[in-house]
N, C-alpha and C positions, 0 to 999 in steps of 0.2 A: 343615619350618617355613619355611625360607628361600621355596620353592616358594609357600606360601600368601599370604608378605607380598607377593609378586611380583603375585598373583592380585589381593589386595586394593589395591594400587599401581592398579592397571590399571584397576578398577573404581569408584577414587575419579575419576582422571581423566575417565570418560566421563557423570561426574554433576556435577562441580563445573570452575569455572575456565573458559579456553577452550581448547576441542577442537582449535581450526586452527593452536594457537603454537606448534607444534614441526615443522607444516607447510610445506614451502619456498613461497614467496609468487609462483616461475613454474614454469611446466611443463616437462617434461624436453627438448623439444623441438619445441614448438607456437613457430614464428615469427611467426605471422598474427597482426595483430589482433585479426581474431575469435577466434581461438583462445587469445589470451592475455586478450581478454574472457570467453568462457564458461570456463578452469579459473578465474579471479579468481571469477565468479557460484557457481561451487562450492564453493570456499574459504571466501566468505562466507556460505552458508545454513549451511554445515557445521555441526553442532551445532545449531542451530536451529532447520531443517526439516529434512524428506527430499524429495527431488525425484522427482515420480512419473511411471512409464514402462511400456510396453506393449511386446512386441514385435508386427512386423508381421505379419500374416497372409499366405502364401507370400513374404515375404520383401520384398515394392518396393513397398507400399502403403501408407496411412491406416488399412484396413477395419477393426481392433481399436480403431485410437483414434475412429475416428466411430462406433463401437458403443459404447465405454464414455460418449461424451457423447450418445449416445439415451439411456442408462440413467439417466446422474446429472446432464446439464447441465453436467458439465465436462470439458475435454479432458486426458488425462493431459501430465504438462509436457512430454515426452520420448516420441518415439518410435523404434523401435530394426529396425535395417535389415539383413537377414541377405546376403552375397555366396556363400552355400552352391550358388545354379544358373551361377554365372559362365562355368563351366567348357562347360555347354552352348552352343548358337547360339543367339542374339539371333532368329535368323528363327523359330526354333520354341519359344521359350519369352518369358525375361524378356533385354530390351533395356535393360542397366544404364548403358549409355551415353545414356540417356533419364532425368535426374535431375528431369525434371518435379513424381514424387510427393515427392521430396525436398525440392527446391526450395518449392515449395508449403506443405509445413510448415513449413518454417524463415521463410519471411512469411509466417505466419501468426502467427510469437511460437513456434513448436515448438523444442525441443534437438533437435537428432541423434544419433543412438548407432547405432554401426555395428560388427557384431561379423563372423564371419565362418567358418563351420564347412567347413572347407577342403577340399572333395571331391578325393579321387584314384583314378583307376585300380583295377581290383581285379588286375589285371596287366599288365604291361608290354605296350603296342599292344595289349588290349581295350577297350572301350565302358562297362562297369558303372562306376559310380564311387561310393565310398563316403569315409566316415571309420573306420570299424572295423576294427582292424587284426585279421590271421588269416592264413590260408593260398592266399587268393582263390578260393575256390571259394564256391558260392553254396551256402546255408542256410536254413531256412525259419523263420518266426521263430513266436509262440506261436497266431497266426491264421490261418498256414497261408501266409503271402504269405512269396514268395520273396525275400532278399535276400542281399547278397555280402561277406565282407571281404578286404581287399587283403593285398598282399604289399610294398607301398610300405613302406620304411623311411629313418627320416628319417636314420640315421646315413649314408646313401649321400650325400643331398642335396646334400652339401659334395664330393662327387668330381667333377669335373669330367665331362661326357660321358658320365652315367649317365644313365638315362632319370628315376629321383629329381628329379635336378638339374634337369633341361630343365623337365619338370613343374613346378615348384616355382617358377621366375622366371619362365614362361610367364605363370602363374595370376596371380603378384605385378603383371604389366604388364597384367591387364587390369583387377586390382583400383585399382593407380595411377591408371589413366588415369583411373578413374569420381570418384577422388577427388580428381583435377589438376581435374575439372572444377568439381567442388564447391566447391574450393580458389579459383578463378577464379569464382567468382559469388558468392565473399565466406561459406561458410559453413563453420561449425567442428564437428567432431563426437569423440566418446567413439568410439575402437576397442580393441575388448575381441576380440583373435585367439588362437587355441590355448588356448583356456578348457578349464578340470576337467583339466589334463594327467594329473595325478598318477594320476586317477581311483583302483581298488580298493589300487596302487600299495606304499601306506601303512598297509597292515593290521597291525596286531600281531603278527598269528598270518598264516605266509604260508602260501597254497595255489595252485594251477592257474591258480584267479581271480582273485587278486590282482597283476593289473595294470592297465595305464591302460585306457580303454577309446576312446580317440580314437587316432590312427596315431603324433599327434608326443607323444604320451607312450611309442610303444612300447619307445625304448632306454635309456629311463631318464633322469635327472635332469639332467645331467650334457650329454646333447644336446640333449635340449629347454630347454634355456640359451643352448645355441650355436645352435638353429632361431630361438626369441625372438629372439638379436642379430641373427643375418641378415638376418630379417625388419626390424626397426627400421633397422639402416644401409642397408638398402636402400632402401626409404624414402626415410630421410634421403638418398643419394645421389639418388633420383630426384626431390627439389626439395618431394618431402611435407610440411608445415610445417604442416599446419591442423589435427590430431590429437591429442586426452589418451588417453594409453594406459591399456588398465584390464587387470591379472594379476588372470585367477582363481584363490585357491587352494581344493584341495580335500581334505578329510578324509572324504568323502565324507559329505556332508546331515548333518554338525553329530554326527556320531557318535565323541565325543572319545575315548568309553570302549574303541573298539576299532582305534580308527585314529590315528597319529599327525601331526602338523602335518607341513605338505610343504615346510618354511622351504627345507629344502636344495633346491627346484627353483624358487625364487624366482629371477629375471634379475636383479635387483640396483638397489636406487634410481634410479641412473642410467638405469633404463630404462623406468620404474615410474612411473607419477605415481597410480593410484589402485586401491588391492587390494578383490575382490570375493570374493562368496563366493557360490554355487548353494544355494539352500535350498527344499526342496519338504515341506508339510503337518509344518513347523515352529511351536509355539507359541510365544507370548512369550515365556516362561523358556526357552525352546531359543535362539532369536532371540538375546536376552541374554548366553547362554555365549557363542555363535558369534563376537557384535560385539567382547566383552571379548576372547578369546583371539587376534582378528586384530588389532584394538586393540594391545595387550600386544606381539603380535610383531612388528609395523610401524608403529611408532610417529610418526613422520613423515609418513605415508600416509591421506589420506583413505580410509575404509572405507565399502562399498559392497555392497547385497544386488544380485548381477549378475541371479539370476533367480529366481523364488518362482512359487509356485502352490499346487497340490493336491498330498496324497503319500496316502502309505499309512496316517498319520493323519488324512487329510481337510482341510479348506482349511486354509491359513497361521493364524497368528494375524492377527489383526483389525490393521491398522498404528497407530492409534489407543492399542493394547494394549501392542503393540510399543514404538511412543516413549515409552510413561508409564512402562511395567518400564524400559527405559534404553535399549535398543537403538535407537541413533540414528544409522541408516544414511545416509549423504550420498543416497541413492537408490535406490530398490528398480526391477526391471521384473519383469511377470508374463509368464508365457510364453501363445502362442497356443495355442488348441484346447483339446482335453478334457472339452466336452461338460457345460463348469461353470455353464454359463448365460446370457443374452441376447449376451454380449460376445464369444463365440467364443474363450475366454482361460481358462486352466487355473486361474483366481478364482470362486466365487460372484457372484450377483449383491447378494445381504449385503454381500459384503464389499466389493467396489468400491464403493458406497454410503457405507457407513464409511471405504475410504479418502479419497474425495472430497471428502467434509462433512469431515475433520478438518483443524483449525487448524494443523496442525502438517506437514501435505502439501503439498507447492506441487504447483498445478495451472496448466492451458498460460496464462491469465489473468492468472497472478501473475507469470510469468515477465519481470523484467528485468533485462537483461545490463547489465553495469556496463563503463564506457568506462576503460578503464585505461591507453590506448596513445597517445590524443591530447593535444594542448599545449592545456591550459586559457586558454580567450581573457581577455584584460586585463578588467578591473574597467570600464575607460571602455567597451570593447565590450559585454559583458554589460549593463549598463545599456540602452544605445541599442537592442539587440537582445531586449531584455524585452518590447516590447510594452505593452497596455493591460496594467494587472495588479489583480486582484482576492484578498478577504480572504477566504478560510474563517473566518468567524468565530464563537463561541459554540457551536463545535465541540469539537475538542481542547481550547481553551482552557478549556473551561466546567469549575468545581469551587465546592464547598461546602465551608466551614471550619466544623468541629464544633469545634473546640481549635486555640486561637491561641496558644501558648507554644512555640514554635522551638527553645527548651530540652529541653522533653520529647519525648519519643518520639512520645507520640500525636497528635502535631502532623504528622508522615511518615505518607504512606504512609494517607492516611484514607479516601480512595475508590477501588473497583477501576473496572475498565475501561468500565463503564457510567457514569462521568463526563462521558465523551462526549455527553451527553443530559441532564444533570443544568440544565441550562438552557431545554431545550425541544426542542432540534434532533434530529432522528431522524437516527442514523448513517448518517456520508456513504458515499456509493457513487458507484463509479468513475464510472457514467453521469451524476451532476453534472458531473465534469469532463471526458469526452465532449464536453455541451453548451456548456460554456463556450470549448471550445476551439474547437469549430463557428462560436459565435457570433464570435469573432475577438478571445480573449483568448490574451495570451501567457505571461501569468506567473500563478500564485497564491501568494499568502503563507500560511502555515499554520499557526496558531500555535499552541502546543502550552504545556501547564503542567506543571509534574514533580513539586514537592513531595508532590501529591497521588500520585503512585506511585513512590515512592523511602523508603529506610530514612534513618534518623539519621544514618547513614555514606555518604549518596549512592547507594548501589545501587539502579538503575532497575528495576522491575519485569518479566519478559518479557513479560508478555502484554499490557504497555502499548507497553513497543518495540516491539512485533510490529503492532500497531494502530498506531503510528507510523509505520512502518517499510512496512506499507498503505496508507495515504491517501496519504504522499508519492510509493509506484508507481504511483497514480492520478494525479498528477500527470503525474509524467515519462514515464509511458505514453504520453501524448499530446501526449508534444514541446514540452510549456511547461516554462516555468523555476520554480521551487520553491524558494520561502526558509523555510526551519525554524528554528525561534525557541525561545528560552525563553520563556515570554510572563507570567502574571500570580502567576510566582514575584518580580515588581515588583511596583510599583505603586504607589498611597494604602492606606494602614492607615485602617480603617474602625471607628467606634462608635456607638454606641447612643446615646437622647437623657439616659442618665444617665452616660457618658463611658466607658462599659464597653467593654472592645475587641471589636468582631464578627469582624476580618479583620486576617491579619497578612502583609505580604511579608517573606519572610525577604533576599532578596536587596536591600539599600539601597546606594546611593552617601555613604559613609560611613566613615571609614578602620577605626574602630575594627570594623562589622561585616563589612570587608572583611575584615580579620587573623582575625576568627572564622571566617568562610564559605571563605576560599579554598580550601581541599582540598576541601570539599566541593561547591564551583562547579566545579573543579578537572576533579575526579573524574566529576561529571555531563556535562560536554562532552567528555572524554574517550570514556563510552560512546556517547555523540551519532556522534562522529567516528569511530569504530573501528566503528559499526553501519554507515557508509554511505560508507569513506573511498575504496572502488573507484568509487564517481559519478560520473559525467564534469561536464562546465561548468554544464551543466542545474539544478544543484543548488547551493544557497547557505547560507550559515549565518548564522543571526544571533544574536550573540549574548547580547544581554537588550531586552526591550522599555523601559517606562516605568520608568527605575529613575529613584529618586527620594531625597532623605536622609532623615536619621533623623525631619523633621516632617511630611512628605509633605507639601512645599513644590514648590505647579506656578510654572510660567513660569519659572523658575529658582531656585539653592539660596540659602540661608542663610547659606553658609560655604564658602569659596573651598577648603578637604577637601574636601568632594563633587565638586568638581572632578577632584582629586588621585585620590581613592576609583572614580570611574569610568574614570578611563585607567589604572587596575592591574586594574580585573575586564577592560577589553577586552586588556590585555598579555595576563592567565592566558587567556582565550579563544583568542587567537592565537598563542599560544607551544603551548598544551595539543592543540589542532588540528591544528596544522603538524609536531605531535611522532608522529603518528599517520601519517605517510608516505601510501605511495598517491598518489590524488586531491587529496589534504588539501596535499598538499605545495604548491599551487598552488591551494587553490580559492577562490575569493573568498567575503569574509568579510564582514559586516558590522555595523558599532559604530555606534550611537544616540548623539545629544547628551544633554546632562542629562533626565530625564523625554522625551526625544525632544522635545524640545523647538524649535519654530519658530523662535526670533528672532522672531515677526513681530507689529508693534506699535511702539512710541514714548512707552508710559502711563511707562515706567521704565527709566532709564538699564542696568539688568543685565538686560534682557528677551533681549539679543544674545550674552549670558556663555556662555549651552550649545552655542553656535558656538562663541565664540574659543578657549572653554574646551577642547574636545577635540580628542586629539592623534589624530595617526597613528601607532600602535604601534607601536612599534620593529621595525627589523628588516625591516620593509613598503615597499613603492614604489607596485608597480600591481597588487597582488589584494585592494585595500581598499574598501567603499563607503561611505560617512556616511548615516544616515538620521534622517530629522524625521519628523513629525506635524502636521497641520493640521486646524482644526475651524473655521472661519470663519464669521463672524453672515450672513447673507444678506438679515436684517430689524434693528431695533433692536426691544429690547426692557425693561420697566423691571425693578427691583432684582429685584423677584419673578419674572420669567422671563418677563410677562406681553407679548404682541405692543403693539407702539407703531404701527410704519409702517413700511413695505418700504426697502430701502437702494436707491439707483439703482444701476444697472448697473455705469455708470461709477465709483462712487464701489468698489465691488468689484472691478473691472478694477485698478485706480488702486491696491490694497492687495495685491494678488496681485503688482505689478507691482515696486510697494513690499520686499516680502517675497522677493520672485526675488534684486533688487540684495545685500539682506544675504545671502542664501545664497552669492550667487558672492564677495560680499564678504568673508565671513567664514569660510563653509566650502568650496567650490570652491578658493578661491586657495590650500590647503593644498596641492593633490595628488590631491584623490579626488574621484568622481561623486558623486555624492546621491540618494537617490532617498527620495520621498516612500512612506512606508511603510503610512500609512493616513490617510485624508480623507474628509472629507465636510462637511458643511453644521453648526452648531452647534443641531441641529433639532429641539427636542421645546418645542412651545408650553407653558408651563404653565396647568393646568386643562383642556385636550381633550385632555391624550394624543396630541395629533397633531402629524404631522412638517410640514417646508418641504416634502417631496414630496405631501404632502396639503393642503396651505394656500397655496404659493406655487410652485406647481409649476414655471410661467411661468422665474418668476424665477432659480428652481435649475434650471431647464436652460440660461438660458445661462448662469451661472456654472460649472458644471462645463462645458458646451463652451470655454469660456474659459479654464478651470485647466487641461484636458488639453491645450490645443492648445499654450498658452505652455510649459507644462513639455515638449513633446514636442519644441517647435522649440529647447528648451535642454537637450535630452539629460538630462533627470530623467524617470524611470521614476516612476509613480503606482500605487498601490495603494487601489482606491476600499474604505470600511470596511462589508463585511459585507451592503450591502443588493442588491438588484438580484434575488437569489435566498433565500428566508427559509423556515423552519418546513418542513412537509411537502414545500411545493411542490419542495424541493430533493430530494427523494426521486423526484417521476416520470419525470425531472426537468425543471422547469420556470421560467420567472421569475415572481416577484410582480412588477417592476417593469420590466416589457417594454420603455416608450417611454421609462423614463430609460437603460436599457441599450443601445437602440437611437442616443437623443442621445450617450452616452457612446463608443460606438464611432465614429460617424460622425462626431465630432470626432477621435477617432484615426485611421481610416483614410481618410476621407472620405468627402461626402455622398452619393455615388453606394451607399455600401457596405448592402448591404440581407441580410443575414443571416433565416433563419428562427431565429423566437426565441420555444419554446414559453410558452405562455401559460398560468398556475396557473388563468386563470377558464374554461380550455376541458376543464381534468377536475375535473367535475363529482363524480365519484367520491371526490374527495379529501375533500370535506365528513365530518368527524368530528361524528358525533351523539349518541354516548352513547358512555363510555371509562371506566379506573378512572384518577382523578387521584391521582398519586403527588408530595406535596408533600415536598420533600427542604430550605427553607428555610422560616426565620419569615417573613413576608410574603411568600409566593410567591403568584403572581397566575394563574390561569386566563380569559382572555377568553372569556364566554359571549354575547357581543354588539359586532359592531363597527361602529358606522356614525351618523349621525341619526337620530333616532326623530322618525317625523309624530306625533305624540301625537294629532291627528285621524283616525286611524287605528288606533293603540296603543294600550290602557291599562295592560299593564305587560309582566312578563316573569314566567313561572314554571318552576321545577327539581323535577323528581323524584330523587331520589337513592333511592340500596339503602336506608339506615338513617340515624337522625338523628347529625348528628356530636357531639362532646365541647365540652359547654360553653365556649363564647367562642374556640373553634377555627375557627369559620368566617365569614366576612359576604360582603354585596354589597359590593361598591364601584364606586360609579357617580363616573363621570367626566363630568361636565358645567359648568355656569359656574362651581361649584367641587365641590371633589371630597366624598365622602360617602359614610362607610360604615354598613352596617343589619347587625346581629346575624342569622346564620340559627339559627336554635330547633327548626326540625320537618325533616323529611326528605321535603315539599312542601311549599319555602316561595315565596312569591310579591311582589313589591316591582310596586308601582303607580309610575305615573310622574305622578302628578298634584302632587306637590311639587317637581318639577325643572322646570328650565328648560334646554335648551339640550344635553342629553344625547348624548355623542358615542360612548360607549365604555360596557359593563359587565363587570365580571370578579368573580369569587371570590375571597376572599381566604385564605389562613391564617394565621392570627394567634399561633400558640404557638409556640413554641421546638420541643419535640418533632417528629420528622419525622411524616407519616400520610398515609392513602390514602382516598380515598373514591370511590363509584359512581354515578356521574351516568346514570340510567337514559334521562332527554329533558331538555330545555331548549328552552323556545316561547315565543314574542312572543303576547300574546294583545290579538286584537282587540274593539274595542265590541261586536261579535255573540258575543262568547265563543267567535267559532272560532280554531283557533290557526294558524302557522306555524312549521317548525323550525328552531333557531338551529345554527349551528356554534362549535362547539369547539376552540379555538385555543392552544395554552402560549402565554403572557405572560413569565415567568420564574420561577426555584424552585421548576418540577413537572416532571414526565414526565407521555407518557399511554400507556397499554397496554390491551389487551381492548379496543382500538375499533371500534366499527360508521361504519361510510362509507353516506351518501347514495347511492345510484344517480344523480342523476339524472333520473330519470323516475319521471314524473308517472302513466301508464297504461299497457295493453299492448292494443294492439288489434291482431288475428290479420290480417294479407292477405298480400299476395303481393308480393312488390319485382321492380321491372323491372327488366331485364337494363341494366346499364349506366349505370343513373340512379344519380348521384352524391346522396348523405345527408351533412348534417351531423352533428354528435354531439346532437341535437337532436332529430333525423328529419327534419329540414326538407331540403326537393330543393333541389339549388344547379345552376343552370348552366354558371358561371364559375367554377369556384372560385381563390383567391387563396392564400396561404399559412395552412399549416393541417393538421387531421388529419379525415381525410372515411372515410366508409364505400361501396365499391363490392362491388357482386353477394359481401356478403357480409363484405370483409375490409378490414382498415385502410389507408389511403393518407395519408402524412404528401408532402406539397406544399411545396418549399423554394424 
């Protein structure tokens, strides 16, 4: 009984809790940087992923890993380097002192894993060299080819002046020297040496063959303990420092019933940082026993599948299979060869497949090392050193409230991971933040919402972390700085025009919902911090956007509490962060004024309250930033929203300049930078639906070249709000708003600065023309038209749809000199434009409460002759679109011949000169920067 509770002990652990807390937080003897970066990257997937790995093919190459990414498009994370020919000459074989293919992976984003199957002698002054220990004589094996085992025995190794010995540190100085080198070009790796000692060793029942079947298992337990130290302090004395040791043990391939655990030939923690295990045509439920029972015996120890492949069952379980049954290996590697298929690698090519695509794999892509070793820069550097900075916006942040009671349950936890969209945006990918970074951005802000995927009790979802936890390595992947947010767990509470609540922020600036919320704010930036607290300087916290009090009162509070209320959520944010060690211990943090509030203005003597008003958290000097929010008129306009007349230049110069004084006034002279967190123009005209970038474009570029430049030469960091890159276009990726992104940059860097900066009108392809609209809110909007209509030209617009929708569920909504909604009735309904005037915008609407889907089969502008044209398809807000057909393009296909050389636009049009852009030559793409 006591035995099973043990079992079950073991087994709770590798499903619940975290896996890495019993884990020592450095490696046993990794000095390097790097190498005290990549065991922390270990540490922190641990439980969470597996990190996926290949071994090399003859041992000093890529060839396995650039076969399994022909196969599946991804590179495995890790690839693994065998020192088994060292022993030969460099002139006639492999020149390990040539770390090129190694070197090469590791810039590339690759891990290292260096194992090493130690050939020796089959006798003393012969040539044959093996690992199999015997008699040394040679043997023929079940193919008829010849091979030898030695007579090498390791218990000699330790005598002085034996031929063992000489052998033995000979081997070790030329294995050092390859890795002195690697060590000196900055790269860290996994060495997994004297693997499977135990080998048959461990049998139950002994016989003849029940021993190891490698040379340093042949004296038993007992010396291959004292070979392991050897080896390690040798090392160590020879300056080694860039290494995580990995002990394989072995029962031999998971066969618990006949073989006992080899605990007793284990070297001992201190020498130990990660225990593996060999498993070959192992299922999931085998997998499973394996992880639990090394789990159980090394409980301190990151556990690891050292090698897997094909067996005498047939391929592995599926890894996919693997983590869902529980088996949650820090790492798996497959072995080469075996005639399993495309990859040259003893896996299927199913299976590689499946491991690739699974969520729960890190592939070479995902791979980022966490900076554990550097002195994170001051708060005033990071700012200066942020760069222009941009919003992901209506991204993460995006969520739909079904149930606004904060009390109840089903107010947590209402949307899974496809939230991400639930506003329009199609899920970001890394190649948006590629281009952004290209174009000469240096920070993105990210803003991310949680209520919607957290319990009652705070518990954050994984597969929301995990998408979090994604987009931010798109970030830092590419060298920009990343500020992570709570974001519209704030905000205004929202209702209806009969006073009914539609939208509730649970997080207020308000003491009384402070003392309710705090464990449970508590608790949520607790897992924020503990998921990402190895991060070097790169990475920022923020921590609440627009909190606001109990009336969801802007420009400032009501009640000098809310004041009070906001410097206890930022204490808990900075006390709960800094408690989480690591990174955290130092990383800069940053706390918002009231609602984020500007100061800027003069209507109301408490306009300046959300400056005076906020502290610098206790306990804090120089890893703190302040952040506001700006939305500035760049037109005047009357009560209704309605345009009046443009503002002079000057007179906005004059109010930015205005607004600077109280910043340095009221929040600078605290102690800490500031940085503008999100801006833009106060821009939506009422009745056209149309922004200042559409209407007064003029005007809003020198205003933003004027904002970015004043705030640069005053060390405030800007984060412009969300536009520049929108909808689709962010998927090819491309900009919707090229020449303001272009004005925005060359205000930061200067007008010389000329960037290529793809254009959303140059793929054509993008056009969505029929799609199912997936409405997820009441008045969610589909634009099926956007621009002027010649009505001299036009007489209306009409939809085909699958089927007619549910009464009072659907209308037009035309956006013209004033706005105007038509009931749709039939499923081709058609709206004339001979009642409007002035039409700038058309969209769909939904009108019910109920979420629903409908199938937009075409959508055409029809002209006076009755011929039509096709409209595009665009999310407005509160839909998705999915099963969409895309435009081509093109217009016809006529069959000839293309000359050698001649440059095509995407068009077919011959170009000359081409300028910046994406061109077709003899055949294939040319992007021109």
């Amino acid at each position: 009984m006591k035995r099973l509770k043990t079992f079950i002990a073991a087994l709770t652990l590798t499903t619940t809790g975290t896996m890495a807390a019993d884990i020592p937080s450095t490696p046993v003897t990794a000095l390097t940087d790097a190498a005290k970066n990549l065991y922390a990257y270990f540490l922190e997937q641990y439980g969470k992923k597996t990190i996926s790995s290949v071994m090399a093919n003859v041992n000093w190459n890529n060839t396995c890993a650039e076969n399994v990414y022909k196969l599946t498009g991804k590179y495995p994370a890790m690839n693994c380097y065998d020192f088994i020919h060292i022993c030969f000459s460099p002139a006639n074989w492999i020149d390990y002192t040539d770390i090129t293919p190694v070197k090469d992976w590791n810039d590339a984003g690759g891990i290292v894993q260096l194992m090493w199957h130690f050939n020796v002698p089959n006798k003393e002054g012969e040539t044959h060299v093996t690992c199999t220990p015997g008699d040394g004589n040679a043997v023929k094996d079940a193919y008829g080819n010849e091979t030898y085992t030695t007579l090498y025995r390791p218990s000699n190794v330790f005598t002085e002046g034996t031929w063992e010995n000489k052998w033995f540190y000979e081997q070790m100085d030329k294995v050092i020297a390859t890795i002195l080198k690697l060590q000196d070009a900055g790269i860290a790796a996994t060495w997994r040496p004297f693997h499977e000692a135990a080998g048959n060793a461990c049998a139950k029942q002994q016989a003849d063959w029940t021993k190891a079947w490698f040379w340093w298992g042949y004296d038993g337990a007992d010396t291959y303990k004292k070979l392991w130290k050897a080896m390690y302090d040798y090392f160590k004395q020879k300056g080694v420092n860039n290494l995580i040791w990995v002990w394989t043990t072995q029962n031999y391939n998971g066969n618990s019933s006949n073989y006992n655990q080899d605990t007793n030939w284990y070297p001992g923690d201190e020498y130990v940082d990660i225990v593996a295990r060999d498993l070959y045509g192992c299922n999931a439920e085998q997998n499973l026993q394996e992880f639990n029972e090394i789990q159980a015996a090394y409980p301190n120890k990151m556990v690891a599948l050292g090698e897997c492949g094909y067996g005498n069952n047939g391929d592995p379980g599926k890894m996919s299979d693997v983590w869902a049954k529980g088996a949650k290996w820090g790492h798996f590697m497959v072995w080469y060869q075996g005639g399993q298929g495309s990859t040259d690698t003893m896996c299927s090519d199913d299976w590689w497949k499946d491991a690739m695509s699974s969520a729960n794999v890190i592939t070479r892509d995902k791979v980022v090392i966490p900076d554990v070793t550097s002195t994170i820069e001051n708060a005033t550097d990071a700012v200066k050193n942020m760069g222009l900075g941009w919003n992901l916006g209506n991204a993460l942040d995006a969520n739909v409230q079904q149930y606004h009671d904060a009390t109840q349950d089903n107010y947590w936890g209402q949307q899974d991971i496809t939230s991400e969209s639930c506003w329009g945006q199609l899920p970001t990918k890394a190649e948006l933040m590629a281009m952004m970074k290209e174009a000469g951005f240096g920070a993105i802000r990210v803003p991310v919402t949680w209520y919607n995927h957290m319990d009652k009790d705070g518990n954050v979802d994984a597969a929301w972390m995990n998408r979090v936890h994604e987009v931010v390595d798109y970030v830092i992947s590419q060298g920009m700085y990343c500020i992570l947010n709570v974001h519209h767990d704030t905000g205004a509470d929202s209702y209806d025009s009969q006073k009914n609540l539609t939208g509730y922020h649970w997080i207020k600036a308000d003491e009384t919902n402070y003392a309710t919320n705090k464990a449970r704010y508590e608790k949520l930036w607790q897992q924020i911090a503990q998921e990402f607290r190895n991060y070097g300087q790169l990475l920022l916290f923020e921590g609440y956007n627009e909190m606001l009090d109990a009336k969801s009162s802007w420009n400032f509070a009501q009640s000098s509490s809310a004041y009070d209320a906001i410097n206890k959520y930022a204490q808990s944010f900075v006390d709960v962060v800094r408690a989480t060690g690591g990174n955290n211990a130092q990383r800069n943090l940053i706390v918002s004024t009231y609602g984020a509030c500007s100061g800027n203005g003069t209507w109301d003597a408490r306009v300046q309250d959300p400056l005076k008003k906020l502290q610098i958290p206790s306990g804090e000097s120089n890893h703190i930033i302040f952040e506001v929010h700006n939305y500035p008129a760049i037109v005047n306009k009357d009560k209704d929203g309605n345009y009046v007349s443009d503002r002079t230049i000057s007179e906005i110069k004059a109010e930015i300049d205005a607004w600077l004084e109280n910043l340095k006034t009221h929040l600078i002279s605290k102690g800490a930078p500031v940085i503008i967190g999100e801006w833009g123009t106060n821009n939506v005209d009422a009745g056209s639906g149309k922004t200042d970038y559409d209407l007064h474009k003029d005007l809003m570029f020198e205003f933003v070249s004027y904002m970015i430049k004043t705030m640069k030469q005053n060390d405030i960091a800007t984060f412009y709000w969300m536009g520049l890159s929108d909808g689709a276009p962010r998927t090819y990726p491309a900009f919707t708003q090229p020449d303001l992104a272009l004005k925005m940059l060359q205000a930061y860097h200067g007008d010389s600065w000329n960037p290529y900066l793809p254009d959303a009108k140059d793929f054509p392809g993008g056009k969505v023309t029929s799609a199912t609209v997936n409405f997820n809110n009441q008045w969610g909007e589909l634009t099926i038209h956007k621009g002027a209509i010649d009505k001299t030209v036009y007489k209306g617009i009409k939809v085909e749809l699958e089927e007619k929708p549910a009464t009072g569920a659907l209308s037009f909504k035309v956006y013209a000199s004033s706005e105007k909604a038509t009931a749709i009735t039939s499923k081709t309904p058609s709206l004339a434009f001979s009642s409007y005037t002035g039409i700038q915008k058309i969209n769909l609407q939904w009108n019910i409460a109920t979420k629903g889907s409908i199938k937009i089969k075409s959508v055409n502008l029809v002209k006076h002759d009755n011929s039509t044209e096709p409209c595009s398809l665009e999310v407005a807000w509160g839909c998705t679109l999915s099963d969409q057909n895309y435009a081509t393009g093109i217009d016809a296909i006529t069959a000839t011949r293309s000359a050698d050389g001649i440059i095509y636009n995407l068009s077919g049009q011959r170009v000359a000169t081409p300028t910046r852009g994406i061109y077709i030559k003899n055949g294939k793409k040319y992007i021109i920067k």
